[in-house]
Backbone as XML, in Angstrom:
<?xml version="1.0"?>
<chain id="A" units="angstrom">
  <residue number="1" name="UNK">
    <atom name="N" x="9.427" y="15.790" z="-36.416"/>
    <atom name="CA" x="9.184" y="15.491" z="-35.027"/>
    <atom name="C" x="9.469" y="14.015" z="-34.763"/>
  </residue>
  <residue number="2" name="UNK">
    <atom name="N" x="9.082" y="13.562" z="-35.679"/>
    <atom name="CA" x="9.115" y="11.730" z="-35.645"/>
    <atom name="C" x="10.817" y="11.470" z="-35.344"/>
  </residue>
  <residue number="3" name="UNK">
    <atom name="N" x="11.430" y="11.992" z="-36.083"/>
    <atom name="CA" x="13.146" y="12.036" z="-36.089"/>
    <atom name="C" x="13.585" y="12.371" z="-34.836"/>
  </residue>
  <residue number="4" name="UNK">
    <atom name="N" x="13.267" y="13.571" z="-34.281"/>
    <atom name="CA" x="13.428" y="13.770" z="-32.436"/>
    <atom name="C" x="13.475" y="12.799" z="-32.085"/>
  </residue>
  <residue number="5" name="UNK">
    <atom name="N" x="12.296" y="11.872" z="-31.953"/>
    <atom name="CA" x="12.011" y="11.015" z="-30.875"/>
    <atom name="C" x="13.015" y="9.401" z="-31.803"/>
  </residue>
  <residue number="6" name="UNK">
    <atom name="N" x="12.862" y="9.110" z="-32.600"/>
    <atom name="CA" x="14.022" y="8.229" z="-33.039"/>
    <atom name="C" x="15.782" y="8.334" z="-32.938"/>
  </residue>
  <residue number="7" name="UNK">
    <atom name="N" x="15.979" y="9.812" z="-32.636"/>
    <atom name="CA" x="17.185" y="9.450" z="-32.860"/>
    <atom name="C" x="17.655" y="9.867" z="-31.108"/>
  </residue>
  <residue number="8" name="UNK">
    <atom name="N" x="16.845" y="9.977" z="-30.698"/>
    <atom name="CA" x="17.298" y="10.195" z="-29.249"/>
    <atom name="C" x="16.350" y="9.044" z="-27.850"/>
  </residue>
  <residue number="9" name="UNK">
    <atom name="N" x="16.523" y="8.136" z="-28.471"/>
    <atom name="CA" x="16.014" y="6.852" z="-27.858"/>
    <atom name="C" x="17.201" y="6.468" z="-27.266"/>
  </residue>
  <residue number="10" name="UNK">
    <atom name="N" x="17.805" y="6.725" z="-26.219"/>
    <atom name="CA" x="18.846" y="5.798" z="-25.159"/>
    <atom name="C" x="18.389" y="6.174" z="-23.538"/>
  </residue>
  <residue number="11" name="UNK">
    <atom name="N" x="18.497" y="4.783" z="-22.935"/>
    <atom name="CA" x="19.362" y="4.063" z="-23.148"/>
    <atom name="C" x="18.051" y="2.857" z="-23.431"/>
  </residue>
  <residue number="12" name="UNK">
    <atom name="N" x="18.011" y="1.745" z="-24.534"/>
    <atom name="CA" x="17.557" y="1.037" z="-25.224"/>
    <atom name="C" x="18.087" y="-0.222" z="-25.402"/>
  </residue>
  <residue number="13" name="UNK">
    <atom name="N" x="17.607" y="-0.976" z="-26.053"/>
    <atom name="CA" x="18.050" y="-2.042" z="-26.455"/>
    <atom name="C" x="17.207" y="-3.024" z="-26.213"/>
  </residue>
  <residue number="14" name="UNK">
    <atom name="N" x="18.169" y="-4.572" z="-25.928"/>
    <atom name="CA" x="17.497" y="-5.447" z="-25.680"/>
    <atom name="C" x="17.178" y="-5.800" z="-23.989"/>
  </residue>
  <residue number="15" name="UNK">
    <atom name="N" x="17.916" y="-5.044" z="-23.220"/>
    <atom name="CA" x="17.929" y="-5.204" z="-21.695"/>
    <atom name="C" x="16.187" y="-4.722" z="-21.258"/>
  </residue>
  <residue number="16" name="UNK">
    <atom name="N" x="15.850" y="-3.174" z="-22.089"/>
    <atom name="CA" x="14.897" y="-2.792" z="-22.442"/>
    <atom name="C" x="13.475" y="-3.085" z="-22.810"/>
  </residue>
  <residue number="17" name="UNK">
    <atom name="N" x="13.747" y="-4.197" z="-24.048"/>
    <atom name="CA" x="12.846" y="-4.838" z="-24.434"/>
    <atom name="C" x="12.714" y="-5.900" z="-23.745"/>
  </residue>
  <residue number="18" name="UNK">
    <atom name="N" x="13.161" y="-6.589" z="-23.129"/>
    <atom name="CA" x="12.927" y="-7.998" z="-21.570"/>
    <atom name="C" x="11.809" y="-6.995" z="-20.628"/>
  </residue>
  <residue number="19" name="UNK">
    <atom name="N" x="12.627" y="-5.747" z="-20.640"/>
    <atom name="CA" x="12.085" y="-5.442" z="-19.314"/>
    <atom name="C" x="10.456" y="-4.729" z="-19.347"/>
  </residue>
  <residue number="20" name="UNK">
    <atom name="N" x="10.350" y="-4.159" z="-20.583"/>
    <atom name="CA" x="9.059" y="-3.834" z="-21.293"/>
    <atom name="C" x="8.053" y="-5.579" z="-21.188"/>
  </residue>
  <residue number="21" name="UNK">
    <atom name="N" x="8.466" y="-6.415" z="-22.101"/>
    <atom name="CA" x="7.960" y="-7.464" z="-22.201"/>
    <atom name="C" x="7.595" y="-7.921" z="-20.913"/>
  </residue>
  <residue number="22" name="UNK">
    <atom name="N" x="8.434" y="-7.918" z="-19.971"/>
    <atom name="CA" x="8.169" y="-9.112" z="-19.034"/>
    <atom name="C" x="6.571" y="-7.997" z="-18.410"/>
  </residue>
  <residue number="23" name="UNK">
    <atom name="N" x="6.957" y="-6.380" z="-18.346"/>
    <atom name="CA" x="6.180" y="-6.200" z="-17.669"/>
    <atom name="C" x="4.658" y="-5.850" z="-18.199"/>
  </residue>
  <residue number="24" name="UNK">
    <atom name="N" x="4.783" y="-6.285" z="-19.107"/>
    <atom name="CA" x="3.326" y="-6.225" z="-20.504"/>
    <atom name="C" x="2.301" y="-7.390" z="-19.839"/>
  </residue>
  <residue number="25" name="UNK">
    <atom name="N" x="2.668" y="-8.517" z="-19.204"/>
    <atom name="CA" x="2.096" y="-9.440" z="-18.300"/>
    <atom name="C" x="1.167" y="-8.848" z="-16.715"/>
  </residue>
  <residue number="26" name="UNK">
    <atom name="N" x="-0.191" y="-9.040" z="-16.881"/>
    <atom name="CA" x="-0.713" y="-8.875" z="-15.687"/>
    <atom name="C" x="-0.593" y="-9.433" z="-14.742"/>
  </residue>
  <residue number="27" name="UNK">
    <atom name="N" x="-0.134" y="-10.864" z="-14.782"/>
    <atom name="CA" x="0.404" y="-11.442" z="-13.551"/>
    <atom name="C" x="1.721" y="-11.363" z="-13.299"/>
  </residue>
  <residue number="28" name="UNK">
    <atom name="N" x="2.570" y="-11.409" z="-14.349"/>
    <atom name="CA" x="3.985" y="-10.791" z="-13.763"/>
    <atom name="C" x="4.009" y="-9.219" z="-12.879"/>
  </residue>
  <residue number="29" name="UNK">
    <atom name="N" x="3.024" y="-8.606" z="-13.401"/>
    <atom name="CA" x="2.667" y="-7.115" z="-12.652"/>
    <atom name="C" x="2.472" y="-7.659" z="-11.346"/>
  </residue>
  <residue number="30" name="UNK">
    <atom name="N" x="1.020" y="-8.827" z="-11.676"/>
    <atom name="CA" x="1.089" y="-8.782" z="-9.821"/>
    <atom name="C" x="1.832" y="-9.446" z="-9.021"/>
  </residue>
  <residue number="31" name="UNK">
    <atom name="N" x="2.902" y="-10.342" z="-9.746"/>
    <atom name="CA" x="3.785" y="-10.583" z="-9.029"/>
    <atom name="C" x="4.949" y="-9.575" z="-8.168"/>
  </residue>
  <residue number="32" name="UNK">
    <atom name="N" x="4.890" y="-8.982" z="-9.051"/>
    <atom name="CA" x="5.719" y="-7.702" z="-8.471"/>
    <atom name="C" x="5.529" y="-6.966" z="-7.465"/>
  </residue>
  <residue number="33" name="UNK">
    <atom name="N" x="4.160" y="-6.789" z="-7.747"/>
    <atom name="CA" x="3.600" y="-5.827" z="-6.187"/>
    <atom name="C" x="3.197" y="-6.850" z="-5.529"/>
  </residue>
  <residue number="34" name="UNK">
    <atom name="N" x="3.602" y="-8.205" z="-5.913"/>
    <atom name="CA" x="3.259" y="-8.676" z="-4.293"/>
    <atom name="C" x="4.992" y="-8.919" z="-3.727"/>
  </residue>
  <residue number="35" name="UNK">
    <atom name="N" x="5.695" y="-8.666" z="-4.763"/>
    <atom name="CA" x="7.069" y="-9.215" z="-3.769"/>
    <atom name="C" x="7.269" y="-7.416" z="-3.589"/>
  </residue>
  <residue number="36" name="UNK">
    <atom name="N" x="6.457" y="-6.383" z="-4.042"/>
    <atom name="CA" x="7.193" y="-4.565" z="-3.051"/>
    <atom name="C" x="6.671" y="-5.111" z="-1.823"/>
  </residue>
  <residue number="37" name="UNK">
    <atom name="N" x="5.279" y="-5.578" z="-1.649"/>
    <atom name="CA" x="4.781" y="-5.665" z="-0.340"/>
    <atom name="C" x="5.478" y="-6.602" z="0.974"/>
  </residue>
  <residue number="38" name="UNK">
    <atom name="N" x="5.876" y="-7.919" z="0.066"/>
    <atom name="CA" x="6.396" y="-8.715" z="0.883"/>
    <atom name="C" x="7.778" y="-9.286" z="0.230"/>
  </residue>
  <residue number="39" name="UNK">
    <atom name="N" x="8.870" y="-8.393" z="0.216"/>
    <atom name="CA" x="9.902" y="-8.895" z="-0.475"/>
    <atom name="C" x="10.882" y="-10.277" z="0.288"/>
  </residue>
  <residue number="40" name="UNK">
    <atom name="N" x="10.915" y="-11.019" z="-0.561"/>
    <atom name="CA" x="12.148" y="-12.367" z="-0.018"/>
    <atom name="C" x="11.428" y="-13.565" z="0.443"/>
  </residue>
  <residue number="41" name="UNK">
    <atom name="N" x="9.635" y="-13.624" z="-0.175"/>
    <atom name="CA" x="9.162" y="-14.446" z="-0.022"/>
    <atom name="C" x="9.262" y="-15.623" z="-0.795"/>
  </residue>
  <residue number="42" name="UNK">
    <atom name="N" x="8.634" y="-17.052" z="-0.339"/>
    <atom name="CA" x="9.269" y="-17.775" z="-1.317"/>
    <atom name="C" x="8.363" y="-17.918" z="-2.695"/>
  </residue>
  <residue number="43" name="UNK">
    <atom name="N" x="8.645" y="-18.844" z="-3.497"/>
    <atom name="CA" x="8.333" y="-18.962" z="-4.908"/>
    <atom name="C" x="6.458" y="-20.078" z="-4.305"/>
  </residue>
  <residue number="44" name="UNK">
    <atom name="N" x="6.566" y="-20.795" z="-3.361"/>
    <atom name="CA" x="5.319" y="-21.196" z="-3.075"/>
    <atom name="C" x="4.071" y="-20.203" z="-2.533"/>
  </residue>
  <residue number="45" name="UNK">
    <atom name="N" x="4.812" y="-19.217" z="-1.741"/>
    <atom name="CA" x="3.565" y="-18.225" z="-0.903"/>
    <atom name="C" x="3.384" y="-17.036" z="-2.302"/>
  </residue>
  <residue number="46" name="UNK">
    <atom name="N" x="4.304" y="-16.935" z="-3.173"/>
    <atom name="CA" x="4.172" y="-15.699" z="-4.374"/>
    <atom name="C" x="2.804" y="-16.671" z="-5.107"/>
  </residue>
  <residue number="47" name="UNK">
    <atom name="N" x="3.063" y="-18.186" z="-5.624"/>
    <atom name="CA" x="2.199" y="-18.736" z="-5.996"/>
    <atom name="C" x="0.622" y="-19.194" z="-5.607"/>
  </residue>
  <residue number="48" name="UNK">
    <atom name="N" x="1.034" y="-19.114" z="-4.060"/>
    <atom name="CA" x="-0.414" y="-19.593" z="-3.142"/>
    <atom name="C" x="-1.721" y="-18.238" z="-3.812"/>
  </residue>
  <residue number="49" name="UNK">
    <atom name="N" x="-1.855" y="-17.535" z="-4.090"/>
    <atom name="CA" x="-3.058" y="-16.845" z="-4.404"/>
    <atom name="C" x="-3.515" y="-16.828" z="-5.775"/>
  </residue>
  <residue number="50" name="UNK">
    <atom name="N" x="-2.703" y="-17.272" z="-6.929"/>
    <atom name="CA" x="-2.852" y="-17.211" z="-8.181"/>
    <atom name="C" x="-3.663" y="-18.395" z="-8.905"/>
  </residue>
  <residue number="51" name="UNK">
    <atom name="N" x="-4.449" y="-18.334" z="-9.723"/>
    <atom name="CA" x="-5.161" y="-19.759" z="-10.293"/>
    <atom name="C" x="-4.539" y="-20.258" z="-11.186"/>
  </residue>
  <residue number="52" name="UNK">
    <atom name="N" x="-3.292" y="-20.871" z="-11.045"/>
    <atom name="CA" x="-2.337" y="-21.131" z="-12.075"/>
    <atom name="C" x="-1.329" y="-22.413" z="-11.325"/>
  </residue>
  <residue number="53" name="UNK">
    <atom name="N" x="-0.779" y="-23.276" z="-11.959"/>
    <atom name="CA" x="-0.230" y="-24.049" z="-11.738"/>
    <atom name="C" x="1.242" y="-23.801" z="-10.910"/>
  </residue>
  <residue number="54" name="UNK">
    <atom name="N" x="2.152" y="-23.905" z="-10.308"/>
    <atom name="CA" x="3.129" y="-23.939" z="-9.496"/>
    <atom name="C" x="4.142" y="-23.943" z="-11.104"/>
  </residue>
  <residue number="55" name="UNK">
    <atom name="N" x="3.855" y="-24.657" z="-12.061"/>
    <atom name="CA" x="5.385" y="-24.324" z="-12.989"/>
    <atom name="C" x="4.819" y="-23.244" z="-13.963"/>
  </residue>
  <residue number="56" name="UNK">
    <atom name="N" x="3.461" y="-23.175" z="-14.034"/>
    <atom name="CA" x="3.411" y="-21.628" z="-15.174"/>
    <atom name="C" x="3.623" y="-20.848" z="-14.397"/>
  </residue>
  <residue number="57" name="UNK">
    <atom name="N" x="3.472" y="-20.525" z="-12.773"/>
    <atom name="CA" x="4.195" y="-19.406" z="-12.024"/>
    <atom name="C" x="5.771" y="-19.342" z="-12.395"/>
  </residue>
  <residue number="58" name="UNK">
    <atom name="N" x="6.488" y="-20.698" z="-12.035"/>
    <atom name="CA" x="8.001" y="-20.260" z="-12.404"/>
    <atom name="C" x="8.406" y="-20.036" z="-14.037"/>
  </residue>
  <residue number="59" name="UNK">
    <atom name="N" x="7.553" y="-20.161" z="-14.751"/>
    <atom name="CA" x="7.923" y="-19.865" z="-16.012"/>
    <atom name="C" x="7.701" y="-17.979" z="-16.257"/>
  </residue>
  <residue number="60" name="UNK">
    <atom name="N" x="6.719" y="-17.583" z="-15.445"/>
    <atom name="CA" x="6.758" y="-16.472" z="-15.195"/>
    <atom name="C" x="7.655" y="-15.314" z="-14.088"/>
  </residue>
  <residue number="61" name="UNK">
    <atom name="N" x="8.293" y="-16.572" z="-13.271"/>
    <atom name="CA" x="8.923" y="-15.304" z="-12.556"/>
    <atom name="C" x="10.836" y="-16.186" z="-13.315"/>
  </residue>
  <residue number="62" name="UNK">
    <atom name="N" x="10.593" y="-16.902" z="-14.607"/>
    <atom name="CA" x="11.868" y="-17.098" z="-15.369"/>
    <atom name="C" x="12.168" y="-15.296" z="-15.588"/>
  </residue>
  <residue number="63" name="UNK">
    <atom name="N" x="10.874" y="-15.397" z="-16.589"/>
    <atom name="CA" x="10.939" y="-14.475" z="-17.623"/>
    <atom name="C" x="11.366" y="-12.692" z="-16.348"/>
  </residue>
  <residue number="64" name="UNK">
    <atom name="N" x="10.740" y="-12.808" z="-15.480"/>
    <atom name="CA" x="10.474" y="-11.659" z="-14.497"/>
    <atom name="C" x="12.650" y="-11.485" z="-13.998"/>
  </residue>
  <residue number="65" name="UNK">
    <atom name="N" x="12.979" y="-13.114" z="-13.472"/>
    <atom name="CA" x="14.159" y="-12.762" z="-13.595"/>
    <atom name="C" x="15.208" y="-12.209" z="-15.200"/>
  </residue>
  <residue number="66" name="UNK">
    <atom name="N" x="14.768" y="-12.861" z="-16.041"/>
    <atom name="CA" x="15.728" y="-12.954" z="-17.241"/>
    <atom name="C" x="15.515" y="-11.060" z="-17.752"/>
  </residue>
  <residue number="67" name="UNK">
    <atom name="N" x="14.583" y="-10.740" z="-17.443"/>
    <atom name="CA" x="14.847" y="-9.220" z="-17.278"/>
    <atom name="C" x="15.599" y="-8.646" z="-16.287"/>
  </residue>
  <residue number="68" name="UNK">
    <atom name="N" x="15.593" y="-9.452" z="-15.694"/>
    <atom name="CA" x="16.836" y="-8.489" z="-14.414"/>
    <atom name="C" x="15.990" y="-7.743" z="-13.039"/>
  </residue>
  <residue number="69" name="UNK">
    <atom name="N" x="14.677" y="-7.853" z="-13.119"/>
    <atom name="CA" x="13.522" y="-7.326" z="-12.659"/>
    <atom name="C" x="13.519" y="-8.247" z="-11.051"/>
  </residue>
  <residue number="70" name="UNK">
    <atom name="N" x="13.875" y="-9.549" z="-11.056"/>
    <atom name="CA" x="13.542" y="-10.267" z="-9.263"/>
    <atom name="C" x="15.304" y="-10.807" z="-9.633"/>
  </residue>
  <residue number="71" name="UNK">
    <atom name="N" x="15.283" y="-11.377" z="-8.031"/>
    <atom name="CA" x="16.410" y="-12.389" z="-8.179"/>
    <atom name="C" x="15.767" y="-12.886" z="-7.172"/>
  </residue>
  <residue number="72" name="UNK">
    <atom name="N" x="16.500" y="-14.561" z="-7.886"/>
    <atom name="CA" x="15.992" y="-15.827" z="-6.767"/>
    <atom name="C" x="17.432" y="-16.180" z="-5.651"/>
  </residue>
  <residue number="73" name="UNK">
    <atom name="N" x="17.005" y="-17.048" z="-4.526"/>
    <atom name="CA" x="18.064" y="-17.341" z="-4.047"/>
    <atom name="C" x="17.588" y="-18.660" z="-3.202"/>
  </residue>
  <residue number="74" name="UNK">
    <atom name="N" x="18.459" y="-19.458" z="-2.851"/>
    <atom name="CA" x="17.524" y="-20.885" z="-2.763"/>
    <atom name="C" x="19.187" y="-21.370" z="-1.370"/>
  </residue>
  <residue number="75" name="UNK">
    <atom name="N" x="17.860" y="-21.310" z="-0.393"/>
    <atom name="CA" x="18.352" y="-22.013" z="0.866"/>
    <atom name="C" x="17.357" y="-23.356" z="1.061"/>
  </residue>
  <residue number="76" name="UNK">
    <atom name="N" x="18.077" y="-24.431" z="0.811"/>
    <atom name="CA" x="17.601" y="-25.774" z="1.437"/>
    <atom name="C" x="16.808" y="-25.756" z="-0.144"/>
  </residue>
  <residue number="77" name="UNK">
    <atom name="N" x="15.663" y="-26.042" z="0.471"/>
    <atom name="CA" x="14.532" y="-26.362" z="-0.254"/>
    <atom name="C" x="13.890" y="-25.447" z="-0.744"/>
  </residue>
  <residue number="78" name="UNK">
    <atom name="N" x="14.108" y="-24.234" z="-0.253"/>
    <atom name="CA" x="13.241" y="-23.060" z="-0.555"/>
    <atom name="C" x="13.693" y="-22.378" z="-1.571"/>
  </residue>
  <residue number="79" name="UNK">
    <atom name="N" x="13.164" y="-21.721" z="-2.465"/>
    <atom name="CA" x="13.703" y="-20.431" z="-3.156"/>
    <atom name="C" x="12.796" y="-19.266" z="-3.201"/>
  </residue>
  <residue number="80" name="UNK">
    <atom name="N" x="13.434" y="-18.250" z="-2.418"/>
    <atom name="CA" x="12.909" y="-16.804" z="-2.099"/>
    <atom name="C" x="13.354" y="-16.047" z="-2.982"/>
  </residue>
  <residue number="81" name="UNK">
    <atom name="N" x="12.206" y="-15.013" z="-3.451"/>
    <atom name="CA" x="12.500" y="-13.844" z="-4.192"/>
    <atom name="C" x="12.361" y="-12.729" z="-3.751"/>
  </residue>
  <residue number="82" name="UNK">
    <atom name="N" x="13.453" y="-11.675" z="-4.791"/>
    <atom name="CA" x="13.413" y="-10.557" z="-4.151"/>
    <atom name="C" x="13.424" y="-9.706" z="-5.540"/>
  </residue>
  <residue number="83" name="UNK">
    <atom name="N" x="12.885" y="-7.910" z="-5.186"/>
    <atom name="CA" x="12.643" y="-7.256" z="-6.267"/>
    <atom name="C" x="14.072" y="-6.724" z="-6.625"/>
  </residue>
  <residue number="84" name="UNK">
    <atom name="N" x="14.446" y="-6.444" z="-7.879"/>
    <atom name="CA" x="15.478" y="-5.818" z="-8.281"/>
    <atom name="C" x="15.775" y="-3.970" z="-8.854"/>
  </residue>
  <residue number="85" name="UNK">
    <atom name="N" x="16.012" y="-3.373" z="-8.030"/>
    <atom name="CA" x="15.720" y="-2.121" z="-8.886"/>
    <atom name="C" x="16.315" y="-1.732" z="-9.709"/>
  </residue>
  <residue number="86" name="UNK">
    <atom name="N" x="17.371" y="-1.910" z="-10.166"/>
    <atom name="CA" x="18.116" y="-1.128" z="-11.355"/>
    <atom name="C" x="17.142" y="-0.913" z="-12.757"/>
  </residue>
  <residue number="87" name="UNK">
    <atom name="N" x="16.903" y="-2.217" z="-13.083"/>
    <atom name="CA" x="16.069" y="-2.230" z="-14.343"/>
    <atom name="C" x="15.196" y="-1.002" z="-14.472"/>
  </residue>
  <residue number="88" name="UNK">
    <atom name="N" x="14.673" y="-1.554" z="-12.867"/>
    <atom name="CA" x="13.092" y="-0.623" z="-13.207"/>
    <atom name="C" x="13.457" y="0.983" z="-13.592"/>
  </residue>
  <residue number="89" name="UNK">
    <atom name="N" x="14.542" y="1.335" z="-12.731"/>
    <atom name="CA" x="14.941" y="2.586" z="-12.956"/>
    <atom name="C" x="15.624" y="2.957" z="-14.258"/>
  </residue>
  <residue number="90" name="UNK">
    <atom name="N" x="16.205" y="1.969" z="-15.307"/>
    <atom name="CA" x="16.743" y="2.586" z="-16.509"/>
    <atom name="C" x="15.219" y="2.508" z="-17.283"/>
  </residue>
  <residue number="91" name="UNK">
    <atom name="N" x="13.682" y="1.496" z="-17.211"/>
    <atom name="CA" x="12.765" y="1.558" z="-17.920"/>
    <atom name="C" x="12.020" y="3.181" z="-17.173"/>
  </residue>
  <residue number="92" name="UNK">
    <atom name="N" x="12.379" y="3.688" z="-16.107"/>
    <atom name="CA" x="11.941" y="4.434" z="-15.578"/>
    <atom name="C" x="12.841" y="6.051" z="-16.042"/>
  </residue>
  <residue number="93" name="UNK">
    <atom name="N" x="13.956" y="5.891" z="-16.199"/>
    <atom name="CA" x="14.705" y="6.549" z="-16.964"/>
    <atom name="C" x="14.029" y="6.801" z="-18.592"/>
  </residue>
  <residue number="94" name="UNK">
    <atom name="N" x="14.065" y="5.903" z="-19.220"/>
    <atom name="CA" x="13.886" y="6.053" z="-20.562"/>
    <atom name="C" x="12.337" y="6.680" z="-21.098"/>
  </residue>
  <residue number="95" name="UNK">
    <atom name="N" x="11.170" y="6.350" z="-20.123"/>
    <atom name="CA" x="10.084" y="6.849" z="-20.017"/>
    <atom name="C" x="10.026" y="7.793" z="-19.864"/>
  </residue>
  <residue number="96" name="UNK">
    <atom name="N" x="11.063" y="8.351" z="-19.160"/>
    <atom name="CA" x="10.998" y="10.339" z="-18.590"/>
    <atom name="C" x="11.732" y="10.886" z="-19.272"/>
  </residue>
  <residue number="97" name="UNK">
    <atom name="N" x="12.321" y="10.237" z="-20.638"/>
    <atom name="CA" x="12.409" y="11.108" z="-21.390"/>
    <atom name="C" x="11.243" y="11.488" z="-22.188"/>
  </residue>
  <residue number="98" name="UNK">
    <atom name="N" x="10.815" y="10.691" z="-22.665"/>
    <atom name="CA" x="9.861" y="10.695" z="-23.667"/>
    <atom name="C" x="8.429" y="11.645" z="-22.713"/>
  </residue>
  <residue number="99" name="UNK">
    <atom name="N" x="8.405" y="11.698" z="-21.921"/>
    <atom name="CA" x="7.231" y="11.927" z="-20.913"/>
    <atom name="C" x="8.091" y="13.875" z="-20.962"/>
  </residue>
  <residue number="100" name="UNK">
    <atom name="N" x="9.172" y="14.168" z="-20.743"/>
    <atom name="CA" x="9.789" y="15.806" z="-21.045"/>
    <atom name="C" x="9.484" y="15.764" z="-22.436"/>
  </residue>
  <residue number="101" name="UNK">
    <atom name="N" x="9.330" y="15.087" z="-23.321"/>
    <atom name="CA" x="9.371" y="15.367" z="-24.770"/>
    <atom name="C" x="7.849" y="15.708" z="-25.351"/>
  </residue>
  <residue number="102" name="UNK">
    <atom name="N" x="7.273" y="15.038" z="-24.924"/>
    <atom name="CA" x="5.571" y="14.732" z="-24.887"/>
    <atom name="C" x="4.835" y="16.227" z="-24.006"/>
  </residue>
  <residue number="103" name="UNK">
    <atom name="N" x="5.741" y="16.319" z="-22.616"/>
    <atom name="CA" x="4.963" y="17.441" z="-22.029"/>
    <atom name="C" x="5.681" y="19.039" z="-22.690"/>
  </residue>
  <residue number="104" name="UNK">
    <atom name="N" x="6.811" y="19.054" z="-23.452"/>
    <atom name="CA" x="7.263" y="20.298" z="-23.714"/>
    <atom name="C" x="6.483" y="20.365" z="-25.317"/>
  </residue>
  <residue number="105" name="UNK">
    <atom name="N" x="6.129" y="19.658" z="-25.964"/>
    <atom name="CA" x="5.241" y="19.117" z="-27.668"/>
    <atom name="C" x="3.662" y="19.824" z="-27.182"/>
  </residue>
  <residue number="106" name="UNK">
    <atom name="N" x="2.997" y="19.368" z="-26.109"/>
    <atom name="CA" x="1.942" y="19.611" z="-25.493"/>
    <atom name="C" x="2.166" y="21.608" z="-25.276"/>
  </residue>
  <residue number="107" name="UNK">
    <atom name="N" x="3.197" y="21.882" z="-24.410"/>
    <atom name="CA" x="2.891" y="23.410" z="-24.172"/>
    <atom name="C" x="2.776" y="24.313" z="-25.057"/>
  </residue>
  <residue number="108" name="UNK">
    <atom name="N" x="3.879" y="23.676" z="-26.228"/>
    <atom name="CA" x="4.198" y="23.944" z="-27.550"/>
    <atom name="C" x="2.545" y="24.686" z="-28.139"/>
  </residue>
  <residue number="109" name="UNK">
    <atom name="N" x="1.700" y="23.145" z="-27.980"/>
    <atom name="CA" x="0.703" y="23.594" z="-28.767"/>
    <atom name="C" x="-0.151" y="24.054" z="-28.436"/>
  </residue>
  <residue number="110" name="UNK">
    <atom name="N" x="-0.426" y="23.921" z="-27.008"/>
    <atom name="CA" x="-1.487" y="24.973" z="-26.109"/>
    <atom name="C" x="-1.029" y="26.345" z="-26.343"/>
  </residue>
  <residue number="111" name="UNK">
    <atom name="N" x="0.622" y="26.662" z="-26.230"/>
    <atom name="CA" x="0.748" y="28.412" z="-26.738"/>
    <atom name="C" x="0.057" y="28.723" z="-27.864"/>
  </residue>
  <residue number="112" name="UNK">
    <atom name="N" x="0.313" y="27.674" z="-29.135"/>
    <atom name="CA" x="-0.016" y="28.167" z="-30.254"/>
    <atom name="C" x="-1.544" y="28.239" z="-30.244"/>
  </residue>
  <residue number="113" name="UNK">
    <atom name="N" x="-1.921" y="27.250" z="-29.682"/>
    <atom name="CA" x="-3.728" y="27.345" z="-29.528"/>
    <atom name="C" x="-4.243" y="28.737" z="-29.031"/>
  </residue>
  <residue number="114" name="UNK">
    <atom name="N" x="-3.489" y="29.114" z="-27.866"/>
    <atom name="CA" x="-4.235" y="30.005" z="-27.047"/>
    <atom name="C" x="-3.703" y="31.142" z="-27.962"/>
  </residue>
  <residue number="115" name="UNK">
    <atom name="N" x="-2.743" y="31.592" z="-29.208"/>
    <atom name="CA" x="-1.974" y="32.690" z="-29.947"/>
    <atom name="C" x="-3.531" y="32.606" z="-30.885"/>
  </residue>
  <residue number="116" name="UNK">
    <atom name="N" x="-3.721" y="31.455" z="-31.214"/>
    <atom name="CA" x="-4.734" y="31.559" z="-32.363"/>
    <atom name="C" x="-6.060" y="32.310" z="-32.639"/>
  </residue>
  <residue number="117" name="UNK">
    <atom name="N" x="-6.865" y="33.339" z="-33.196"/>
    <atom name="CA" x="-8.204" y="33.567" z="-32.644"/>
    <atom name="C" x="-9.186" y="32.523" z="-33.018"/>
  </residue>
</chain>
């Protein structure tokens, strides 16, 4: 069973592992749902609610871009972010496999449970 699930791990890699990592962070999480709510805000109003310094925020929405997860864009003085979906959807992809693999393993053994006296 272990072999199933190893040799049919795609699509993977390192694009993968950024995008796992970055989102293993509780404040990168809530960064995120605060830019679904208010997307293209800037990097000061994402920071205004957090108890954290103005550069450990951008060191966190580095890492949030270097996954591929926001993109920045910088008019004048400002730099506004916005959410990116592709990522989320290949980490969202790769989860639903494993999530068909996990729920067809599960029926598997409830048949055999309920066959058993």
């Amino acid at each position: 069973m272990l072999n199933f699930m190893v040799n049919r791990t795609a699509p993977s890699g390192p694009d993968l592992d950024r995008i796992f990592s970055a989102l293993a962070d509780p404040t990168r999480r809530a960064l995120l749902q605060r830019l679904d709510a208010e997307d293209g805000i800037s990097v000061s109003e994402l920071a205004r609610p957090l108890s954290m310094s103005l550069p450990a925020v951008m060191k966190h929405l580095d890492v949030l871009e270097g996954a591929g997860l926001i993109a920045r864009q910088k008019t004048g003085r400002t730099v506004a972010c916005r959410l990116t979906a592709a990522p989320m959807e290949d980490a969202m992809g790769w989860l639903a496999r494993y999530q068909r693999f996990w729920t067809e393993s599960l029926d598997r053994l409830a048949a055999a449970l309920e066959k058993s006296p």
